[in-house]
TIRO-2110 file (N, C-alpha, C; in Angstrom, 1 decimal):
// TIRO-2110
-13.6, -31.8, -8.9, N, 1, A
-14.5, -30.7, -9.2, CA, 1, A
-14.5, -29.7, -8.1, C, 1, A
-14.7, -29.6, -6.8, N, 2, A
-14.9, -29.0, -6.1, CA, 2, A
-13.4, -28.5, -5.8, C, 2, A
-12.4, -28.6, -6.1, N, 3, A
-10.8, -27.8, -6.2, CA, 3, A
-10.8, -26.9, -7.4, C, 3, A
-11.8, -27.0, -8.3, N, 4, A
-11.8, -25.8, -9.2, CA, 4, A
-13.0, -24.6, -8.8, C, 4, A
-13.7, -25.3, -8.0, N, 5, A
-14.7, -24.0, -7.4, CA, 5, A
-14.3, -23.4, -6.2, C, 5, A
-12.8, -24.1, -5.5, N, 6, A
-12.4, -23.5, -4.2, CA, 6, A
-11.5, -22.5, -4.8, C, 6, A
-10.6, -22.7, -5.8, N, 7, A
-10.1, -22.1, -6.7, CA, 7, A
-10.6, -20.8, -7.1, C, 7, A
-12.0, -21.1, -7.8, N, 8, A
-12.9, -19.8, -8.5, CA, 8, A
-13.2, -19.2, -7.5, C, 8, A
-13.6, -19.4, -6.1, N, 9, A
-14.0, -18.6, -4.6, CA, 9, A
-13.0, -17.7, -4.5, C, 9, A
-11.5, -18.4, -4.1, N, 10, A
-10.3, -17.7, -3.6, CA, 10, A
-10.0, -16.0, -4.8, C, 10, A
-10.3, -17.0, -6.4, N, 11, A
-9.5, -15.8, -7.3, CA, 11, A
-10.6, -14.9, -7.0, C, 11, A
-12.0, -14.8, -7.0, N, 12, A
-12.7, -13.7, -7.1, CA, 12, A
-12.9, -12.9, -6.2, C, 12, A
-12.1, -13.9, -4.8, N, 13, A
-11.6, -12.5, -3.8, CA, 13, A
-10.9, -11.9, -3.8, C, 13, A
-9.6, -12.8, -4.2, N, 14, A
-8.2, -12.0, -4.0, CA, 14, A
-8.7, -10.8, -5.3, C, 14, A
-9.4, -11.0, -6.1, N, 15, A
-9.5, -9.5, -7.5, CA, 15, A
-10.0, -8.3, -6.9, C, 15, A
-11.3, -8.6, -5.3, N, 16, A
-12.0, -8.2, -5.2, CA, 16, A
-11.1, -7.0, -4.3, C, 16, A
-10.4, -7.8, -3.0, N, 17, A
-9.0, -7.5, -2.8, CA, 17, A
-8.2, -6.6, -3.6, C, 17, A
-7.7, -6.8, -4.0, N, 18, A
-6.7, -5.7, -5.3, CA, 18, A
-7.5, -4.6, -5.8, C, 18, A
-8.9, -4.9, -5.4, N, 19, A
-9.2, -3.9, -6.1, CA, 19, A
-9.7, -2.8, -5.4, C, 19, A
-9.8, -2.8, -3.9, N, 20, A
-9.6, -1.6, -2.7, CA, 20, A
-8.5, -1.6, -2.3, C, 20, A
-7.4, -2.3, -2.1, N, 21, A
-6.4, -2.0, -1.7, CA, 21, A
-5.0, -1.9, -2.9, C, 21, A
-4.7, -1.0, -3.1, N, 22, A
-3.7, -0.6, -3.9, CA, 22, A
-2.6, 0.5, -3.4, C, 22, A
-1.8, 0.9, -4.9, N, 23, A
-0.8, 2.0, -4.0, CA, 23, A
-1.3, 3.4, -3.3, C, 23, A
-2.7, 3.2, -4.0, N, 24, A
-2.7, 5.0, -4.1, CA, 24, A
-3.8, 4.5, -2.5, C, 24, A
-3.9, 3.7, -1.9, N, 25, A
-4.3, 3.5, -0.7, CA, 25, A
-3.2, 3.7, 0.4, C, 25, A
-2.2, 3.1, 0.1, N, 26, A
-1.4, 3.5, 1.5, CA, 26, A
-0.9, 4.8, 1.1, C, 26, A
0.0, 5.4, -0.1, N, 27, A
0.4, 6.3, -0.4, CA, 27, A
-0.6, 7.0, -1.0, C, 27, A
-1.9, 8.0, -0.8, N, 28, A
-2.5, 8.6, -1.6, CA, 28, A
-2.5, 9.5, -2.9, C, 28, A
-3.3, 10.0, -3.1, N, 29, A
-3.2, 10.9, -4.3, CA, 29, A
-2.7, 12.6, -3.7, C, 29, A
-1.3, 12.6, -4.5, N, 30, A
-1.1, 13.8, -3.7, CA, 30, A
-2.1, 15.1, -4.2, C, 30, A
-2.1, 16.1, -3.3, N, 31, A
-2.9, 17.6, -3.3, CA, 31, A
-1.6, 18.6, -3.1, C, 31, A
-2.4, 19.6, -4.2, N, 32, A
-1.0, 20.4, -4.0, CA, 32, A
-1.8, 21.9, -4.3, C, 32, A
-1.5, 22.8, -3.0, N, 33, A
-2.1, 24.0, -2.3, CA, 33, A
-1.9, 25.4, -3.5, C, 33, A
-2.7, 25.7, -3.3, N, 34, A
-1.8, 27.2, -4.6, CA, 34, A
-1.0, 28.1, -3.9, C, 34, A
-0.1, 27.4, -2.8, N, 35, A
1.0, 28.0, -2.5, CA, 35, A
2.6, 27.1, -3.2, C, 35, A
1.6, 26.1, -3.6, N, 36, A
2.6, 25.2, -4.4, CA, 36, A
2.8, 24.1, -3.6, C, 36, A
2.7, 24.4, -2.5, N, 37, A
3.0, 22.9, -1.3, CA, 37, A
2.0, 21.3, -1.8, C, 37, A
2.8, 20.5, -1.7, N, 38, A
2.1, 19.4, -1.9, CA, 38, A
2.1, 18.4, -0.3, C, 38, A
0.7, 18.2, -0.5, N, 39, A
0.6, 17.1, 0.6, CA, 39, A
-0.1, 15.6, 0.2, C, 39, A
0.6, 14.7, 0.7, N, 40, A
0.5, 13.0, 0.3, CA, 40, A
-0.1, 12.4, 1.3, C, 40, A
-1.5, 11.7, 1.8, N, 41, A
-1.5, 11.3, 3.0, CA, 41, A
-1.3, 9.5, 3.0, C, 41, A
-0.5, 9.4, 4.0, N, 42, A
0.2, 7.6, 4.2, CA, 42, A
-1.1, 7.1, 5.2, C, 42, A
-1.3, 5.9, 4.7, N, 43, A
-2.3, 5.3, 5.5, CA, 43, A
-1.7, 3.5, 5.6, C, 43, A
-1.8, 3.3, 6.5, N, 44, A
-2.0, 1.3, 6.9, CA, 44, A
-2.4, 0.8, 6.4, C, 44, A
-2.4, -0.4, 5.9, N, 45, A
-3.9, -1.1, 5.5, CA, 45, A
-3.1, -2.4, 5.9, C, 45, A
-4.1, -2.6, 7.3, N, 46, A
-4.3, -4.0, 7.1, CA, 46, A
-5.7, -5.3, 6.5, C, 46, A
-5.2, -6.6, 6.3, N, 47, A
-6.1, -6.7, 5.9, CA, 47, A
-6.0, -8.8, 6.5, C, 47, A
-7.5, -9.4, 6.3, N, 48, A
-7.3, -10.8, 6.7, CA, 48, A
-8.6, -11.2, 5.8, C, 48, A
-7.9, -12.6, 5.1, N, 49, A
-9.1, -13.1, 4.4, CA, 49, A
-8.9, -14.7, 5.0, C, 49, A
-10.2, -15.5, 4.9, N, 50, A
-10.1, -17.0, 5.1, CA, 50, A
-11.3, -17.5, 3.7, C, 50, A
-10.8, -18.3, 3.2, N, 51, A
-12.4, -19.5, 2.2, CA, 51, A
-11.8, -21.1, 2.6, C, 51, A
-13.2, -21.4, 2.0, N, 52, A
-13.0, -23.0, 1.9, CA, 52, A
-14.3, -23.4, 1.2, C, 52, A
-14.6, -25.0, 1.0, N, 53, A
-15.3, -25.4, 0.1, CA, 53, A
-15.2, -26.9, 0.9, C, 53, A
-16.8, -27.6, 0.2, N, 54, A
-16.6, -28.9, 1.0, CA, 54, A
-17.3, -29.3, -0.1, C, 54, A
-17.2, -30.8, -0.6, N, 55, A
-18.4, -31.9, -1.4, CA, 55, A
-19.1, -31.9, -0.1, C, 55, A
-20.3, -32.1, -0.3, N, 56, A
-21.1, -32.6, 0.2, CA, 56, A
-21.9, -33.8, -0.3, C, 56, A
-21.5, -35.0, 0.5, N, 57, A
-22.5, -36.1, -0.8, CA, 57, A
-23.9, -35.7, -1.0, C, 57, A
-24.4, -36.3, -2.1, N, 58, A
-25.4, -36.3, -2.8, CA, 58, A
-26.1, -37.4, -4.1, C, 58, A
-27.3, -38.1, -3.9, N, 59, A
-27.1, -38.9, -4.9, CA, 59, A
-28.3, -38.2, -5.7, C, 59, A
-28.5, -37.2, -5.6, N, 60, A
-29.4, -36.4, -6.8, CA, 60, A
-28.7, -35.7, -7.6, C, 60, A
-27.7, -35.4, -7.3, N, 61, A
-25.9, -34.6, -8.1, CA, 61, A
-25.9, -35.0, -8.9, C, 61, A
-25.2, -34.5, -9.9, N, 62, A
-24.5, -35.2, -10.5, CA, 62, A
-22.6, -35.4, -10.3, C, 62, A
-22.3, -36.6, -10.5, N, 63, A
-21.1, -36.5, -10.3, CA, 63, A
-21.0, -37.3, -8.9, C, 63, A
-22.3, -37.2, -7.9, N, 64, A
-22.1, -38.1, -6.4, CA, 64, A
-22.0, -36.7, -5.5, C, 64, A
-21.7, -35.5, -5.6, N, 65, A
-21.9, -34.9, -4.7, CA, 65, A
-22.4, -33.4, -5.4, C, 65, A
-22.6, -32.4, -3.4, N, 66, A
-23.0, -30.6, -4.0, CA, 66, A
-21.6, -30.4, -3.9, C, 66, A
-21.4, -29.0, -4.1, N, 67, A
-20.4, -28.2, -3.2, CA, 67, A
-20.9, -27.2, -2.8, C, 67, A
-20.5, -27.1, -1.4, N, 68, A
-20.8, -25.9, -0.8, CA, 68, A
-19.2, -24.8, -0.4, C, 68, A
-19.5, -23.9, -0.5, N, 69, A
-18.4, -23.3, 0.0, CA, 69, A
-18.7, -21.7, 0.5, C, 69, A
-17.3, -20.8, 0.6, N, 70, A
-17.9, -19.5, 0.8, CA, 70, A
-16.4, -18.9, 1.2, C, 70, A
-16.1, -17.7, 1.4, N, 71, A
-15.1, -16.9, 1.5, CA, 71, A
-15.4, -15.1, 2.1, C, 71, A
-14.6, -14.7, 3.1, N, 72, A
-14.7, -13.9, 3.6, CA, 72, A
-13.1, -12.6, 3.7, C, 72, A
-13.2, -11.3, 3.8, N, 73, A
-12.1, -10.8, 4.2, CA, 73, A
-12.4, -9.5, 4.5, C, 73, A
-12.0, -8.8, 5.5, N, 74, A
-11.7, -8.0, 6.6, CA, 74, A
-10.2, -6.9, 6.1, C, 74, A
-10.8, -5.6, 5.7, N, 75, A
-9.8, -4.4, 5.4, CA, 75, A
-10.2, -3.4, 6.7, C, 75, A
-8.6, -3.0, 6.7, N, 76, A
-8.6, -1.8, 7.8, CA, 76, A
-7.9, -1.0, 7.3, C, 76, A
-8.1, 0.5, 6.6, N, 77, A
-7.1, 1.7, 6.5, CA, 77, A
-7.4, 2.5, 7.1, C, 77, A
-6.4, 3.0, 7.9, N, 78, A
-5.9, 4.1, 9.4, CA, 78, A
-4.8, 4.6, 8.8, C, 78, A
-5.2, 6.4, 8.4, N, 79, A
-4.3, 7.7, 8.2, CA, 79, A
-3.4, 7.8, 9.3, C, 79, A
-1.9, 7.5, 8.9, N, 80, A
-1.0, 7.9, 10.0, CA, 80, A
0.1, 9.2, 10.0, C, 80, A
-0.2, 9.8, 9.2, N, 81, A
0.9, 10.7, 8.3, CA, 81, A
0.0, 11.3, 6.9, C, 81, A
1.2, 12.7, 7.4, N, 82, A
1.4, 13.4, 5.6, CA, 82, A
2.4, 13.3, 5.3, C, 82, A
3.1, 13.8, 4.4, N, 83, A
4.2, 13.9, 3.7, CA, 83, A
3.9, 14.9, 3.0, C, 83, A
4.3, 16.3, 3.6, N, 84, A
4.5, 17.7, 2.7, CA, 84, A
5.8, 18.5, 2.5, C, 84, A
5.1, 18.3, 1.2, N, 85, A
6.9, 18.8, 0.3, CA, 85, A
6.6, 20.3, 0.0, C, 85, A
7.0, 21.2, 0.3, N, 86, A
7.0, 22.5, 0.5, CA, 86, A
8.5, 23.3, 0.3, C, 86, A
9.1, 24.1, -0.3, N, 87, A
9.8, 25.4, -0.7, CA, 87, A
11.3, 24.5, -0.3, C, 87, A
11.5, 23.0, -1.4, N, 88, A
11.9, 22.3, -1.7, CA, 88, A
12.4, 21.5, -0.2, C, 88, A
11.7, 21.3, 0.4, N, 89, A
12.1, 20.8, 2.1, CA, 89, A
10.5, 19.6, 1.9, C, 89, A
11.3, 18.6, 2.5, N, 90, A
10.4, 16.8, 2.9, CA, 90, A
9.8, 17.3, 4.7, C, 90, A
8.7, 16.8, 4.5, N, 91, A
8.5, 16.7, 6.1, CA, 91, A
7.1, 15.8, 6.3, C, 91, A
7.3, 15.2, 7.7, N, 92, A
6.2, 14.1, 7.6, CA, 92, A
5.4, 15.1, 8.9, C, 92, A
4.1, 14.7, 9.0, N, 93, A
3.4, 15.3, 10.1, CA, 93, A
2.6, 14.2, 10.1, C, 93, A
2.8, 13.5, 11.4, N, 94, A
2.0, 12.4, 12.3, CA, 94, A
1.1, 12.7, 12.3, C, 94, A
0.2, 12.1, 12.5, N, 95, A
-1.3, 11.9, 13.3, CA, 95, A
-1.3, 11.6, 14.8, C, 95, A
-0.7, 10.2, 14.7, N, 96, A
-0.6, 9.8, 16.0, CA, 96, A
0.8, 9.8, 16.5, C, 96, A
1.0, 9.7, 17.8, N, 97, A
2.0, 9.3, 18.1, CA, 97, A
2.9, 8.1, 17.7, C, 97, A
4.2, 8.3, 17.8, N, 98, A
5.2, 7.0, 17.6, CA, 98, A
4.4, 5.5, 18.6, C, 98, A
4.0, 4.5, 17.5, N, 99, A
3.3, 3.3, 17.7, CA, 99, A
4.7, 1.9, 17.9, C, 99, A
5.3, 2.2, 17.0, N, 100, A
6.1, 1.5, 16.6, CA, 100, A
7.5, 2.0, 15.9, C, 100, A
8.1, 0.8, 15.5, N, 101, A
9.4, 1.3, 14.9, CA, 101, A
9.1, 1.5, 13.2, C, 101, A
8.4, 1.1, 12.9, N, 102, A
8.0, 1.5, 11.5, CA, 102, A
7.8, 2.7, 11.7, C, 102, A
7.3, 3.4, 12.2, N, 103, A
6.4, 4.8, 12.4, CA, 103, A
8.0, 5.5, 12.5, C, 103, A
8.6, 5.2, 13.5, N, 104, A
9.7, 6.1, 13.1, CA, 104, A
10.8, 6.3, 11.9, C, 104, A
11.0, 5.0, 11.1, N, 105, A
11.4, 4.6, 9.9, CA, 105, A
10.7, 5.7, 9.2, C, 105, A
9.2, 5.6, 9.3, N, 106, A
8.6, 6.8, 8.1, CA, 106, A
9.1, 8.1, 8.7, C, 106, A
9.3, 8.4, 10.1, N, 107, A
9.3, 9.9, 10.6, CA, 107, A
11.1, 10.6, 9.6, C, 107, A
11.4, 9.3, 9.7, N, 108, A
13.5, 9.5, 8.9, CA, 108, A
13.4, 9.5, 7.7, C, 108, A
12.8, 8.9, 7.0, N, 109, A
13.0, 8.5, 6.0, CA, 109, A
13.0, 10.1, 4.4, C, 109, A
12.0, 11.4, 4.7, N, 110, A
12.5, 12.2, 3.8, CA, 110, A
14.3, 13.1, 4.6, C, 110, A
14.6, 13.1, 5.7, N, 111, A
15.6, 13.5, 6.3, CA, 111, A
16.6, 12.7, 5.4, C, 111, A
16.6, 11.4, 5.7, N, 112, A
17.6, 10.8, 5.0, CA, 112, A
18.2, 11.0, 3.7, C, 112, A
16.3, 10.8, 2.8, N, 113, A
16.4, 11.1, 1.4, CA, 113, A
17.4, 12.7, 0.9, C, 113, A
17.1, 13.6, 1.8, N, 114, A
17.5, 15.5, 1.7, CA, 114, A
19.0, 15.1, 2.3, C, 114, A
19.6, 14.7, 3.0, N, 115, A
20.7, 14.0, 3.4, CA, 115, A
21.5, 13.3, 1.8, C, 115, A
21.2, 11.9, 1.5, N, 116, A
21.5, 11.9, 0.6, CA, 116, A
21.7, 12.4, -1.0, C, 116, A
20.7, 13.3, -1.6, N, 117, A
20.9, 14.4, -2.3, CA, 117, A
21.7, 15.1, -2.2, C, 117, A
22.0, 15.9, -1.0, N, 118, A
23.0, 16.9, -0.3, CA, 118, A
24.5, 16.1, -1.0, C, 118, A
24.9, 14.7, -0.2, N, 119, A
25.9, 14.5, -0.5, CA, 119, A
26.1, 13.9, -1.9, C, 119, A
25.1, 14.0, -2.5, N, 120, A
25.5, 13.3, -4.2, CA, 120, A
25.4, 14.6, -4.8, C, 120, A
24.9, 15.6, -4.1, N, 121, A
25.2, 17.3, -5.5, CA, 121, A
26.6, 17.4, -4.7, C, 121, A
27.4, 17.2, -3.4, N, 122, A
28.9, 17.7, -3.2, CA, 122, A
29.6, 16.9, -3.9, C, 122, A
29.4, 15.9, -4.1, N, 123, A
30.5, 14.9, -4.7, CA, 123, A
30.5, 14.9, -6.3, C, 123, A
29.5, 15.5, -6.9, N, 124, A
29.6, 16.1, -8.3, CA, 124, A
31.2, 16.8, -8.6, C, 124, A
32.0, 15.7, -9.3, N, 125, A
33.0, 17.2, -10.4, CA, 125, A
32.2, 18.3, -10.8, C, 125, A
32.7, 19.2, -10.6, N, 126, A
32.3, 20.2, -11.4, CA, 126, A
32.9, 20.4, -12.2, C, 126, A
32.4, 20.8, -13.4, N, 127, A
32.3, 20.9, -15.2, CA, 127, A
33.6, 21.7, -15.6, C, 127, A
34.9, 21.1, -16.1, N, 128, A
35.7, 22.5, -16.6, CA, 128, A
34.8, 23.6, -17.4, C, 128, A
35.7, 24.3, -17.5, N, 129, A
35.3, 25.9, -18.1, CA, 129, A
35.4, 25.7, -19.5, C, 129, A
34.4, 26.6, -20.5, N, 130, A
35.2, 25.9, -21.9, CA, 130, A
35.7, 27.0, -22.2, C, 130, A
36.9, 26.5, -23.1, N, 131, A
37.7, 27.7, -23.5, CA, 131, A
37.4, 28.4, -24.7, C, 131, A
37.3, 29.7, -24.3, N, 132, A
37.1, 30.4, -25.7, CA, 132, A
37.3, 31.0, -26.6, C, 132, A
END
């Protein structure tokens, strides 16, 4: 009995969980300027959960024991970045300084993307002419 209520503790955190942390949390909802520019803000999220559950005997129970239990978890989202797409050009603008190597991964990552594009429109055949 008490592995189906440690069970029912964990699922109604982990829903509780999913249900502040999602995509539009690290990647937000983008805003976009009436100059046309769009801005996206990237955010962290860390996060730590622990539960548990115990029988406790009992001879007024039914079944020979209680259960006691309980469950806890701990969210952190920290804005580290935009991502503004402006007069078809990617650009990230930090918050903070380079923390880590992830941080720089995000600082490359629309360079790359404008990089790759570049060489997939050169390497396009271009279309014969039609004859008329």
């Amino acid at each position: 009995m008490s592995a189906n209520n440690v069970n029912n503790i964990i699922g109604v955190s982990m829903e509780k969980i999913k249900e502040m942390v999602d995509v539009n949390t690290v990647l937000g909802k983008p805003v976009t300027t009436p100059d046309g520019t769009t801005v996206i803000p990237i955010c962290t999220v860390n996060c730590g959960f622990a539960s548990g559950g115990s029988d406790i005997p009992s001879s007024h129970a039914p079944q020979g024991g209680l259960f006691a239990g309980g469950s806890g978890a701990g969210i952190t989202i920290t804005p580290i970045a935009f991502l503004v797409v402006a007069n078809g050009s990617v650009r990230v603008l930090q918050i903070e300084p380079f923390t880590s190597s992830v941080d720089r991964v995000i600082q490359t990552v629309p360079d790359v993307v404008d990089k790759i594009g570049n060489l997939v429109t050169s390497l396009k055949p271009e279309k014969p002419e039609e004859k008329a």
